[in-house]
N, C-alpha and C positions, 0 to 999 in steps of 0.2 A: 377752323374748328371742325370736331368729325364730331359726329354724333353713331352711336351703335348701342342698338336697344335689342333686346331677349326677350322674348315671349315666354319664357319658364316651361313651353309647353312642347310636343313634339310633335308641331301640326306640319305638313308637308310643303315644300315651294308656293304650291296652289294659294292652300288658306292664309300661307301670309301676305300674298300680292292680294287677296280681297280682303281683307284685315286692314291694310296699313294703305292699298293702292297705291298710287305712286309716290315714291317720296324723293327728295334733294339729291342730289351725287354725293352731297357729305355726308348722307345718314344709311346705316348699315343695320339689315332687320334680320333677327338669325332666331332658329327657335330653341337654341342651346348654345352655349358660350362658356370654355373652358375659362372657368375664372384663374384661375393660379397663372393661367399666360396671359390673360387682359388686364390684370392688376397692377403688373409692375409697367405698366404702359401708359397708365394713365392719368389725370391730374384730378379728378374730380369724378365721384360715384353717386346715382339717386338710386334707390331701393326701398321698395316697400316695407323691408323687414322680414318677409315669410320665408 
């Protein structure tokens, strides 16, 4: 299983290695994510709604 999470925000490399520190080899942390290409890729979405 891969996990990849979006910050919604556009904070730089930096704040998201102290944000999240370190995480799994299977989880991918990006602070924008073109959805129209992550969607057809994927089995299952969580989303706050906003």
């Amino acid at each position: 299983m891969q996990l990849v999470v979006s910050t919604g925000r556009d904070d730089g490399e930096a704040e998201l290695i102290e944000a999240f520190g370190a995480v799994p080899p299977n989880v991918f942390v990006a602070s924008y994510l073109p959805y129209e290409l992550l969607l057809p890729r994927i089995d299952a979405m969580i989303t706050n709604g906003g």
